[in-house]
SEBADO-828113 format. One record per residue (C-alpha): x, y, z. Coordinates in steps of 0.25 Angstrom, whole numbers, plus 2048, in hexadecimal, padded with zeros to 3 digits. Example, Ala and Ser with C-alpha at 12.3 -4.5 7.8 and 13.67 -1.06 7.14 Angstrom:
// residues 2
8317EE81F;8377FC81D;
This chain:
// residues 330
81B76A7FD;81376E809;81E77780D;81F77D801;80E77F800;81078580F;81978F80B;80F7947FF;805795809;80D79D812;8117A5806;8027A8803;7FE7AD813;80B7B6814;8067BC808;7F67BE80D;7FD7C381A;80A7CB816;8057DC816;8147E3813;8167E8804;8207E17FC;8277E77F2;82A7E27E4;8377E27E2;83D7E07D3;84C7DB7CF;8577D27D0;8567C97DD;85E7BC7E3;8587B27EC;85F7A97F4;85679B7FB;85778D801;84E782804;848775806;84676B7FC;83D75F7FA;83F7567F0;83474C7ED;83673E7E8;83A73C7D9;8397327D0;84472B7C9;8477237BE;85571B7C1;8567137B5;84A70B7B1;84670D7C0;83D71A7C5;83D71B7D4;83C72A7DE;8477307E2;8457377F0;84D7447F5;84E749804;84C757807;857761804;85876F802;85A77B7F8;8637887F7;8647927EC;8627A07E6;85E7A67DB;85F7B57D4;8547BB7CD;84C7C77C8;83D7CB7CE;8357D47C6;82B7D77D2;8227CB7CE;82A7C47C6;8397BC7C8;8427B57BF;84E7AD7C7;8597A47C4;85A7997D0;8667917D6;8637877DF;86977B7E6;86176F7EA;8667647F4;85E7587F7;8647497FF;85E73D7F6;8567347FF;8527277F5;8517217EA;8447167E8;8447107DB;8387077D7;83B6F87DA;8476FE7E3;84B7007F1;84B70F7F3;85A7127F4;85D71D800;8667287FB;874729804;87573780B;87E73A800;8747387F6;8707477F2;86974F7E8;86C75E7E4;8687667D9;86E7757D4;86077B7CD;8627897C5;85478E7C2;84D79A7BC;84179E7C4;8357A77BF;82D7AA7CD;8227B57CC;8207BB7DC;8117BF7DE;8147CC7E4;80A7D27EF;80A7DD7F9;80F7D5803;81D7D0805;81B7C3803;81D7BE7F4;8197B27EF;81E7AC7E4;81E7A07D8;82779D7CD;82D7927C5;83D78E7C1;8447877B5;8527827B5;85A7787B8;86076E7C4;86F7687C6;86D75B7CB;8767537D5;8747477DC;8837467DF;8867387D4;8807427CA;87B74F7C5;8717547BA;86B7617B6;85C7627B2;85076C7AF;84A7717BC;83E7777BF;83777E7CA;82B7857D1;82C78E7DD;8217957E7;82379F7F0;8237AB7F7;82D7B67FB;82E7C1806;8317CD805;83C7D1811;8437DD80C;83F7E57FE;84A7DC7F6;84B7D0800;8417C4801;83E7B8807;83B7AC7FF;83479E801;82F7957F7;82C7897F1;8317817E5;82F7747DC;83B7727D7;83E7667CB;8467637BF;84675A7B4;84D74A7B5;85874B7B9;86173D7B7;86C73B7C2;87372F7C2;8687287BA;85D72C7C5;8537337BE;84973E7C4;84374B7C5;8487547CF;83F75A7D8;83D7647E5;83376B7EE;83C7767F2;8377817FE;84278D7FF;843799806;84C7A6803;84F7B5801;84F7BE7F4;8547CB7F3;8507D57E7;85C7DD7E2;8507E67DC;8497F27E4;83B7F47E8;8337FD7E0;83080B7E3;82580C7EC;8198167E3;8198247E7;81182A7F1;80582D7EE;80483C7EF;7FC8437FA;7EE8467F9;7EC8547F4;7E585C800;7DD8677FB;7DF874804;7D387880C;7CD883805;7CF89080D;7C3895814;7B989B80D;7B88A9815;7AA8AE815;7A58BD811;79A8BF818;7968BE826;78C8C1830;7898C683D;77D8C8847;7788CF84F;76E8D185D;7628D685B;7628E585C;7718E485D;7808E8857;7888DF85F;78F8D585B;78E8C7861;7998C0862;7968B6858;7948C284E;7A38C8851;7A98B984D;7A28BD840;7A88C983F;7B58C4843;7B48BB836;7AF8C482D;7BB8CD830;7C38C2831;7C08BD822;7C08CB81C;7D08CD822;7D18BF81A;7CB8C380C;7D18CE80D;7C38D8809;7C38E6808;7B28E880C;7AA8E2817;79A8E5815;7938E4823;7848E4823;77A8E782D;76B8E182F;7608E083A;7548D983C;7468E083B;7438E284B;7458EF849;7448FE840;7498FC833;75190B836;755902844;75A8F783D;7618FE832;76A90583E;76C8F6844;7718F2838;77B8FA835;77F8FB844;7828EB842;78B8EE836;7938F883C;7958EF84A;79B8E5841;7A38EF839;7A98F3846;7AC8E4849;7B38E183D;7BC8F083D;7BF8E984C;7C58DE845;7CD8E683D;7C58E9832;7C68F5829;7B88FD82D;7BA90481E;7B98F5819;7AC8F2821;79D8F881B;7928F8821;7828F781F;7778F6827;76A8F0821;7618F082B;7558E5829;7548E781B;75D8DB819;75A8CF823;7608C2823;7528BB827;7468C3821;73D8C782D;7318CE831;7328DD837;7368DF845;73C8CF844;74A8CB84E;7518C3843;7608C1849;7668BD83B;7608CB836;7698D2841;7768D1838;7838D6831;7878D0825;7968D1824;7998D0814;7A88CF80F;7A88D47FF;
C-alpha cells in the first residue's frame, strides 16, 4: 500500500512539473501491462471452522482493448494472477504451511470505466473502477466469482498515440468456495505498461491571422513656404536655397500648374525703396526656382513692400522676419 501511495504522489509532482503539450487523442486503443501483486490475509471459514488464509507475493500480466473519448475510456480487461499459498491457520489448529506446489491463480475478465484528468502536461493522471468476473484455481479445484476493482494512476505521454502507463489497483471478488475453503479473494496489485491509441490527434486551431498594419500615410506635402533675407539684401542664404529646393521639389510632385512668389521688407527704409526691395526678392527666387527647372511662365510674382509685415513694427524698425518671400503653391 505504501508503494502504491508513493506512485500517486510521484504522479501528482510530474504533473506540477511536466511543461510539454499533450494532446488528446480520441479512439480505439490496446494496452498491454504486468505487475506485482500483494495479497493480504483472508479469512476463511473451512467448515464449522473460520481461520486466515495467507498468500506470498506473486505477479500479474495482462491486456486490455478499449475506447478513449479524450477524457473519458470504456475497456474490456484480461488478466492473469498467480500467487504461491504460504499457510493455512485455523483457530484452535496448528497453521498448516502450504507445499511449494500449493498455488493459487485466477483468470479475471473485467470492464473498466476510467476517466483520465487531462492537463497541458504529458503526464495524465487517471481513476476508474471495473466489474466482472474471476476463474479461480487452486490446482484440487476451481470456481468462477463476481469481481470487482479500483484503479489509480497516471499515464505518460511518449509519442502522440503511444503511453506509458503505472497504477494502482484493489482488486476483489465475491466468496468463492474451493474445496470446501471459503474466502474472499483479495489483491493490492502495482502495474506498469504502454497503450497505443489507433486514433489521431486533433487538428491543431488555425493561425491566428497577422495583425493588419495600417500603411503609413504618405506625407502630406506643404504649399507654402518661406524664405529670408539680409537686411538690405537679395541673396540667398543657404538655408533659404534648401527652401526653395523643397518648394520646387514639392510643386514637381503635386504636379501644379502656378507658383505665386511674394515679396516683403521691413520699415528701415522709403516705402518707394522698400517696394523695389521687395519685388527684387521675388524675382531672385523666381530665378532659383526656373534654375531648378522650373517653368518661368508658371512662376508670378509681387512685391509688397512693407505694407504687409510678418511682425507689426514701428517705422524705420530691422525686423528680420519682415525681410521675406512667401512661396504659395495654389
Amino acid at each position: 500500500m505504501r508503494l502504491a501511495l508513493g506512485l500517486v504522489s510521484a504522479a501528482a509532482i510530474l504533473v506540477a512539473g511536466a511543461a510539454a503539450q499533450a494532446d488528446m487523442v480520441s479512439g480505439p486503443y490496446i494496452t498491454g501491462f504486468g505487475g506485482y501483486t500483494i495479497n493480504p490475509d483472508v479469512g476463511v471459514d473451512v467448515g464449522p471452522f473460520h481461520g486466515d488464509l495467507s498468500f506470498e507475493d506473486g505477479w500479474i500480466g495482462g491486456a486490455a482493448v478499449g475506447y478513449d473519448w479524450g477524457r473519458g475510456r470504456l475497456e474490456f480487461e484480461g488478466a492473469y494472477h498467480f500467487n504461491k499459498l504460504d499457510s493455512l491457520d485455523l483457530d484452535g489448529f496448528a497453521p498448516i504451511q502450504a507445499g511449494d506446489e500449493d498455488d493459487l491463480s485466477a483468470i479475471s475478465g473485467m470492464i473498466n470505466a476510467l476517466y483520465d484528468f487531462e492537463n497541458t502536461s504529458i503526464v495524465t493522471p487517471y481513476i476508474g473502477f471495473g466489474m466482472g468476473a474471476a476463474y479461480l484455481d487452486d490446482d484440487n479445484d476451481t470456481d468462477t466469482v463476481l469481481a470487482y476493482q479500483g484503479i489509480v494512476g497516471t499515464k505518460v505521454s511518449i509519442t502522440e498515440n503511444l503511453s506509458g502507463l503505472v497504477d494502482y489497483r484493489y482488486f476483489r471478488t465475491l466468496e468463492t468456495d474451493l474445496g470446501g475453503v471459503k474466502f474472499e479473494y483479495e489483491q493490492h496489485i502495482i502495474t506498469a505498461g504502454l497503450t497505443y491509441n489507433f486514433g489521431t490527434p486533433p487538428a491543431p486551431p488555425p493561425a491566428e491571422p497577422a495583425p493588419m498594419v495600417e500603411p503609413a500615410p504618405a506625407p502630406v506635402l506643404a504649399r507654402s513656404y518661406m524664405v529670408f533675407f539680409d537686411w538690405d539684401s537679395v541673396a540667398i542664404s543657404s538655408e533659404a536655397s534648401q527652401i526653395i529646393r523643397d518648394a520646387a521639389a514639392a510643386a514637381q510632385q503635386l504636379g501644379v500648374t502656378r507658383i505665386e512668389l511674394t515679396g516683403h521688407a521691413d520699415r528701415s527704409g522709403s516705402a518707394r525703396y522698400n517696394q523695389r526691395l521687395s519685388l527684387k526678392r521675388a524675382d531672385a527666387v523666381k530665378a532659383e526656382l526656373v534654375a531648378l527647372g522650373v517653368s518661368a511662365d508658371s512662376i508670378s510674382t509681387v512685391g509688397k513692400g512693407e505694407t504687409a509685415p510678418l511682425v507689426p513694427t514701428p517705422d524705420g524698425v530691422r525686423e528680420p522676419q519682415n525681410r521675406r518671400v512667401e512661396i504659395v503653391l495654389p
